[in-house]
TORBAVO-102551 format. One line per 2 residues: number of its first residue (from 0); their letters; for each residue x, y negated, z negated of C-alpha. Coordinates in steps of 0.25 Angstrom, whole numbers, plus 2048, in hexadecimal, padded with zeros to 3 digits. Last residue first. Example, Ala and Ser with C-alpha at 12.3 -4.5 7.8 and 13.67 -1.06 7.14 Angstrom:
! residues 2
1 = sa = 837,804,7E3; 831,812,7E1
//
This chain:
! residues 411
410 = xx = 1D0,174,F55; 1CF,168,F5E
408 = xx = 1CE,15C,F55; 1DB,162,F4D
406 = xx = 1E2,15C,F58; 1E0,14F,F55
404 = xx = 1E4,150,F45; 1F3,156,F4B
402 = xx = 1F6,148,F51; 1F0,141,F44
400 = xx = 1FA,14B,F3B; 206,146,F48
398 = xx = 202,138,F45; 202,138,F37
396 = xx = 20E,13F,F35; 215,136,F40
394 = xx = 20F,12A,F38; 212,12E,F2A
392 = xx = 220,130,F2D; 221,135,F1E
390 = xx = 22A,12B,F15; 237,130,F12
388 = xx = 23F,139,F0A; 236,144,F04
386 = xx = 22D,145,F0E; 220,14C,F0E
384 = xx = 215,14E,F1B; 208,155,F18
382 = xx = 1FE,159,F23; 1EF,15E,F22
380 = xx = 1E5,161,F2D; 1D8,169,F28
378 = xx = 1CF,16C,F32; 1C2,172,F33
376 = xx = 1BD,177,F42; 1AF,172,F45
374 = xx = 1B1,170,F54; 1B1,162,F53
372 = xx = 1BB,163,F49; 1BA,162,F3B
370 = xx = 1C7,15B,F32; 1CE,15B,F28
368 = xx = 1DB,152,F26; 1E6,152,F1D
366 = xx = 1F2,147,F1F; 1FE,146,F15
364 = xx = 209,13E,F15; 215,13C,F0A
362 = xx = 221,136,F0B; 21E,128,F04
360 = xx = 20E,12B,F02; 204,131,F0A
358 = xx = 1F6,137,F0B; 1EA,13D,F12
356 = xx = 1DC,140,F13; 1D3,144,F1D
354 = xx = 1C5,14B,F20; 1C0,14A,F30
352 = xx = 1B3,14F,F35; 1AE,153,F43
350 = xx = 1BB,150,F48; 1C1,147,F55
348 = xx = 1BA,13C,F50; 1C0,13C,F43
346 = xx = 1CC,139,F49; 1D8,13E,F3F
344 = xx = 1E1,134,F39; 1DD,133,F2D
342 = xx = 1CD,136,F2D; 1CA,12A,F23
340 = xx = 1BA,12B,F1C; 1BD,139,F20
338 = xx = 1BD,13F,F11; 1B4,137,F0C
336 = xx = 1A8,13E,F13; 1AB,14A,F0A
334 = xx = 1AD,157,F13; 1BB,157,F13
332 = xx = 1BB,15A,F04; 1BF,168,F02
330 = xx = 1C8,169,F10; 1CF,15E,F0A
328 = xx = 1D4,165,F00; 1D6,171,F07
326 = xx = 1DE,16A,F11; 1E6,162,F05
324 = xx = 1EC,171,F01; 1F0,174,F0F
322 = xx = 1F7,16A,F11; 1FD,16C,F03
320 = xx = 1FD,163,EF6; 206,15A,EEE
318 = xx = 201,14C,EE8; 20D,144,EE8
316 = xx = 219,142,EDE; 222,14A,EE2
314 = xx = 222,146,EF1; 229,139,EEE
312 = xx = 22C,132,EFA; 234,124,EF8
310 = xx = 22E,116,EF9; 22A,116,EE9
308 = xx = 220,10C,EE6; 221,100,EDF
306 = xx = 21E,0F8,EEB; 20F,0FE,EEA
304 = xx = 20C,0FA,ED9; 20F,103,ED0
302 = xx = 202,108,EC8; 205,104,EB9
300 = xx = 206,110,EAF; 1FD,117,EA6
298 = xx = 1FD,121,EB1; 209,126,EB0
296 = xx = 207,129,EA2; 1FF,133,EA6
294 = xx = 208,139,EB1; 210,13D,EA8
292 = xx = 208,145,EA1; 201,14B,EAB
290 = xx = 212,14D,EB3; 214,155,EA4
288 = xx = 207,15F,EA7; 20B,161,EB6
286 = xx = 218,166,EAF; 224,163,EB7
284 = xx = 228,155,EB4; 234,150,EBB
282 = xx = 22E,149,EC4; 225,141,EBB
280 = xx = 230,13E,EB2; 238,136,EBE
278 = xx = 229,12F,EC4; 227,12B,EB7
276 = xx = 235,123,EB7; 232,120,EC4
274 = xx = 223,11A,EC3; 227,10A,EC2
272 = xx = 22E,10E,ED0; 222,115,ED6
270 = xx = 21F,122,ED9; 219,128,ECB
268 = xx = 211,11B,ECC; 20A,11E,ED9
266 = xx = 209,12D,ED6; 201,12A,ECA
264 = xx = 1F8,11F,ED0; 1F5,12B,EDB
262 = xx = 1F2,133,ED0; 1F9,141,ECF
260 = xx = 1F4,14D,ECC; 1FA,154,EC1
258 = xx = 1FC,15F,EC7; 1FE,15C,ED6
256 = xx = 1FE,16C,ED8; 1F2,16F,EDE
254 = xx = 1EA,162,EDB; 1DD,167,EE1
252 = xx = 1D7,171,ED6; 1DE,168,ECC
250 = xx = 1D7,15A,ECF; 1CA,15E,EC8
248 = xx = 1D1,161,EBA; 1DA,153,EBC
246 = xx = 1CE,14B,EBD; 1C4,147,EC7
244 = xx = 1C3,138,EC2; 1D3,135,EC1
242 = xx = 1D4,13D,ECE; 1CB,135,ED5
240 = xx = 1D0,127,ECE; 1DD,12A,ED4
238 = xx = 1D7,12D,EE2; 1D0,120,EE3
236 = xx = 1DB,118,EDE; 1E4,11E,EE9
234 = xx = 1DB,11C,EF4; 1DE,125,F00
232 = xx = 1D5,11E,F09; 1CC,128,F0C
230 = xx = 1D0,130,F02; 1D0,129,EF6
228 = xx = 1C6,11F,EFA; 1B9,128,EFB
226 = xx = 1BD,130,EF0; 1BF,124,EE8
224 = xx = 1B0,11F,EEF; 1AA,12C,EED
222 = xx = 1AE,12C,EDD; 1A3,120,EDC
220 = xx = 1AB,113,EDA; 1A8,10A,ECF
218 = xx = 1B3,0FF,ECE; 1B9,0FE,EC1
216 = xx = 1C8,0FC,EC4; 1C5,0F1,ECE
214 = xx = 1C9,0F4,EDD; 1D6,0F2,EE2
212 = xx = 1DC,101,EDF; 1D0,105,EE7
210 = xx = 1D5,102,EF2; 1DE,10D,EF9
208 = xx = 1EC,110,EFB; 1F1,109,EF2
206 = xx = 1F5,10B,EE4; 1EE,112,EDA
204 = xx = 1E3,10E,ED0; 1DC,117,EC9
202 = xx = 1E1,10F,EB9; 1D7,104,EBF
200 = xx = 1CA,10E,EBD; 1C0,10E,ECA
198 = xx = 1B4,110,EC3; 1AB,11E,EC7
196 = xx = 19F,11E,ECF; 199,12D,ECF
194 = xx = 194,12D,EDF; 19F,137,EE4
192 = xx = 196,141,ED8; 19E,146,ECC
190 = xx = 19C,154,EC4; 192,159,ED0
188 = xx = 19D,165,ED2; 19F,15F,EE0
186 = xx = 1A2,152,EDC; 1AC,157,ED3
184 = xx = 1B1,162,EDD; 1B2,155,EE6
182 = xx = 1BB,14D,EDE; 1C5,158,EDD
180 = xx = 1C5,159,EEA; 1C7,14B,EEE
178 = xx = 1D3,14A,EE3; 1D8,155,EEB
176 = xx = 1D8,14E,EF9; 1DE,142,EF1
174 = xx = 1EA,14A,EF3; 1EA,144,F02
172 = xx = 1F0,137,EFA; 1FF,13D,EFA
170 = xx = 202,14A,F01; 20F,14F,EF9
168 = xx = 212,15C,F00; 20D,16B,EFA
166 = xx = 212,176,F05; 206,17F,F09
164 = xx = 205,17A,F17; 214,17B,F1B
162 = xx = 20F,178,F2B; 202,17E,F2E
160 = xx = 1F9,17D,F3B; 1EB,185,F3D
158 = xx = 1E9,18A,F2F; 1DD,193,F2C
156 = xx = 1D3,192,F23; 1CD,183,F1F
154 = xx = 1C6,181,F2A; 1D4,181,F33
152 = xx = 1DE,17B,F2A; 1EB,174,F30
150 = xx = 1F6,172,F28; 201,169,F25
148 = xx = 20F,168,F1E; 21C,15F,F20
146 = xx = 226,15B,F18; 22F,14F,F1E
144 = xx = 231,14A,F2B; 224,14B,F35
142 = xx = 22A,156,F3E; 21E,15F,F3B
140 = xx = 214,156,F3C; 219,154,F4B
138 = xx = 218,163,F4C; 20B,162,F47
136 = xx = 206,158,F51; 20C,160,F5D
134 = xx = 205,16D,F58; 1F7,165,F58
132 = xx = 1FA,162,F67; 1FF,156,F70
130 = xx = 203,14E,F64; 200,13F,F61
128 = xx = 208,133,F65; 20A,129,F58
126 = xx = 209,11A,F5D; 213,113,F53
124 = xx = 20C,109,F48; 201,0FE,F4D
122 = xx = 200,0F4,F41; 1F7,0EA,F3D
120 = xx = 1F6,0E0,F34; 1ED,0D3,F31
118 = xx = 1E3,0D8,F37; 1D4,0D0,F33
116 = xx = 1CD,0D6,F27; 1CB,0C7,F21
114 = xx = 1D4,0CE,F15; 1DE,0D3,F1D
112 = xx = 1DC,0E0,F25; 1EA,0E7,F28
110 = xx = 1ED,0F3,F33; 1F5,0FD,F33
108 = xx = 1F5,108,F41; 1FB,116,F42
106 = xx = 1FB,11A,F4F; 1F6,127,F56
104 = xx = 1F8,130,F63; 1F5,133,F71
102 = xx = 1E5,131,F71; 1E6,125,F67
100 = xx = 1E3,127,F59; 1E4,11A,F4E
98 = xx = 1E7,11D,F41; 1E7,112,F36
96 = xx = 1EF,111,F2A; 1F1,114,F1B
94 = xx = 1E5,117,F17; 1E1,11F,F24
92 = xx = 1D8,11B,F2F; 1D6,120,F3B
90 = xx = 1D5,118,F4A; 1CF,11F,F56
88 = xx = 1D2,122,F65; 1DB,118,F6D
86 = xx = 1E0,11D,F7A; 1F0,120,F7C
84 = xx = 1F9,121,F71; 207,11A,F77
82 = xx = 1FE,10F,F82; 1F4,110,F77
80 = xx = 1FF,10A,F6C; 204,0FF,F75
78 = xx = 1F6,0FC,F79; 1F3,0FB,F6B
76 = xx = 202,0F2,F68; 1FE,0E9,F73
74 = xx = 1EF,0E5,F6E; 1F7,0E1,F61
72 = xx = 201,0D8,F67; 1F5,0D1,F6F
70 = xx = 1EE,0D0,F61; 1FA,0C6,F5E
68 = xx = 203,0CB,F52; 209,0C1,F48
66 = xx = 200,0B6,F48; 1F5,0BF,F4A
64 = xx = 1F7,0C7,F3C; 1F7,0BB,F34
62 = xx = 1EA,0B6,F3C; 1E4,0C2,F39
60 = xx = 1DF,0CC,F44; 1D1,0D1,F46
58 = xx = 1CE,0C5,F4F; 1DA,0C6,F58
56 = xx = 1D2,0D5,F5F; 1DB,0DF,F60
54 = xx = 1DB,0E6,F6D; 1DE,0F3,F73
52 = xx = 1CF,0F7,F73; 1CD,103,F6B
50 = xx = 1DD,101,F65; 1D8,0F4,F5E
48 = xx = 1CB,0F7,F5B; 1CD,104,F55
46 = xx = 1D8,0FA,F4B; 1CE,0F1,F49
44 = xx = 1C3,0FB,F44; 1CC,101,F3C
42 = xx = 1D0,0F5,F35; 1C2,0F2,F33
40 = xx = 1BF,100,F2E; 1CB,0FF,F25
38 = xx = 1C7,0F0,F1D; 1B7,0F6,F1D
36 = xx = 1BC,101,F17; 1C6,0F8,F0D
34 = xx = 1B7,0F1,F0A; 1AE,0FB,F09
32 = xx = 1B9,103,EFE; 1B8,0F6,EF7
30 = xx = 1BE,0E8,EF2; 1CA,0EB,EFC
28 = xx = 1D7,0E0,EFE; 1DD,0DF,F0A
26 = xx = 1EB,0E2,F0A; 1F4,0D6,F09
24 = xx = 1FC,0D2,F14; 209,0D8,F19
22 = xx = 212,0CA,F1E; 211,0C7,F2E
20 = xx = 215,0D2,F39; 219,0D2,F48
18 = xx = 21B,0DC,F53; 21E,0E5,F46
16 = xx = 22B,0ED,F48; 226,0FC,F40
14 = xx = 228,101,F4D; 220,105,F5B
12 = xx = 214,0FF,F58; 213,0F3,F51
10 = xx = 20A,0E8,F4C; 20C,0E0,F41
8 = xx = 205,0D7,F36; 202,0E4,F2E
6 = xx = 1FC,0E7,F1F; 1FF,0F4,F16
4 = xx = 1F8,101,F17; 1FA,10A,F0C
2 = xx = 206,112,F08; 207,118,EFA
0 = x = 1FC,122,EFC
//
């Protein structure tokens, strides 16, 4: 994913206006996947707080932030936002944001820790109403500008809602689904265990998001922890060392026809402005053989840095698959306790089990979420959205997807 959370001095509701705002600090550095946990499970805890009670607390806040925004102007925005959203239910996480659920609807909240862990950014975006029914969700998703596709699997048979289910889309970081298969028939077999430690290698890493990319090349991690950080937070290291230790051979049951399989690192460069030249030649190249090739010495070049990323869409070079291909994927791996470390925007509380994974880049949104309901009924719940020409409304997606995740609670 290209976006990541960046830090807020501003509040706003309505509009991007900021009530106030002060220069973007830097992010918090992370010496370990405890620590970043620690980071998100204090926001977290802060932000259920806040719309729990209706009031932040001047302790939490730092003084940067304080001179531009008073906790009184905070405490106005969330009753602003439950007056709109109605009582305050639970908070979500996801790597690029948090979700916090109301009875009427949802909002997408960013929210900055410096590095005495005290709020130096936060922002409340425009209240999202839900729909009235699991029909009215999907015909908000439909609207969503772009190409759009999802599918609803019951227990993995027959299909409950489809729009253009079989059509390959871009889906950015939800093809780490298929590097997490691959993993597993190798965990599986007995050939590797999640516990075989393996060094973190400096030519893995990837841009944001994810940590890893900070840490020393040479770390031991067990392939657990990559695993563990590539989908819950969508680690971009993580996954490029997976595919690096798994291999193209166990990669090509999932990779359908992303062949060859593209490195996150890879797609970085190829869509970047040091990368156009490659970027030409590797369009033009038809053979999956010649694109190997190419791809090869890309690799031997330098990882660009963010500001020299392209702001354009450019669904050709993107991982490619199906709704209904990502719901068998994660139909296979739902089980594994890593897999609902972050439950997206769904409520694990209204499920007995939650699995997610999803992705993004400029012009691309996916969202897949399985899911067991109280009464034991297996779902599967994935929805693409592809632009060409724009970004993706990620928020009107999102909200209308996490509009739709609520009534699945009742099938």
């Amino acid at each position: 994913m290209i976006s990541a959370i960046l830090a807020f001095a501003m509040i706003s509701l309505a509009s991007p206006t900021a009530v106030a705002q002060s220069p973007v600090p830097a992010p918090v550095a992370s010496s370990s996947p405890a620590s970043a946990q620690s980071a998100i499970d204090l926001e977290r805890s802060r932000i259920d707080t806040m719309l729990r009670t209706g009031h932040a607390d001047v302790s939490w806040f730092a003084a940067a932030f304080l001179a531009e925004v008073s906790t009184a102007e905070v405490n106005a925005a969330i009753a602003s936002l439950t007056a709109k959203l109605g009582t305050y239910q639970s908070v979500a996480f996801t790597p690029t944001k948090f979700i916090a659920h109301f009875a009427k609807g949802t909002d997408d909240v960013l929210i900055h820790l410096d590095a005495d862990m005290k709020i130096d950014g936060l922002l409340f975006k425009s209240p999202q109403v839900s729909a009235s029914s699991l029909d009215e969700a999907l015909t908000t998703l439909r609207r969503v500008t772009g190409t759009v596709s999802y599918v609803i699997v019951e227990n993995g048979r027959s299909e409950r809602a489809a729009l253009n289910p079989s059509e390959l889309l871009a889906v950015g970081s939800a093809f780490k689904l298929a590097v997490l298969n691959a993993l597993l028939d190798e965990v599986r077999s007995g050939f590797r265990h999640w516990s075989d430690v393996v060094p973190l290698a400096q030519r893995w890493k990837s841009l944001p998001s994810g940590v890893l990319r900070t840490w020393p090349a040479g770390t031991p991690l067990t392939l657990a922890t990559y695993a563990a950080e590539m989908i819950s937070i969508s680690d971009n290291t993580a996954a490029d060392a997976l595919v690096r230790i798994v291999g193209p051979a166990a990669l090509k049951r999932y990779a359908g026809s992303n062949e060859p399989f593209l490195t996150t690192r890879e797609m970085f460069i190829l869509k970047s402005d040091e990368g156009a030249s490659s970027r030409g030649m590797y369009l033009t190249v038809d053979s999956p053989s010649g694109r190997a090739a190419l791809l090869r010495r890309i690799d031997t070049m330098p990882l660009p840095g963010i500001e020299q990323m392209m702001n354009a869409p450019n669904l050709a070079i993107e991982w490619h698959y199906s709704v209904r291909d990502l719901c068998k994927l994660v139909e296979r791996v739902a089980a594994l306790p890593l897999m609902s470390i972050n439950p997206g925007v769904s409520d694990p509380a209204d499920f007995k089990h939650v699995a997610y994974k999803g992705g993004s880049d400029v012009g691309v949104i996916n969202l897949t979420t399985m899911v067991t309901t109280r009464r034991g009924t297996k779902l599967c719940f994935s929805a693409t959205g592809n632009d060409s020409a724009h970004d993706v409304n990620e928020s009107a997606f999102e909200s209308a997807y996490g509009a739709a995740v609520r009534y699945l609670k009742d099938l």
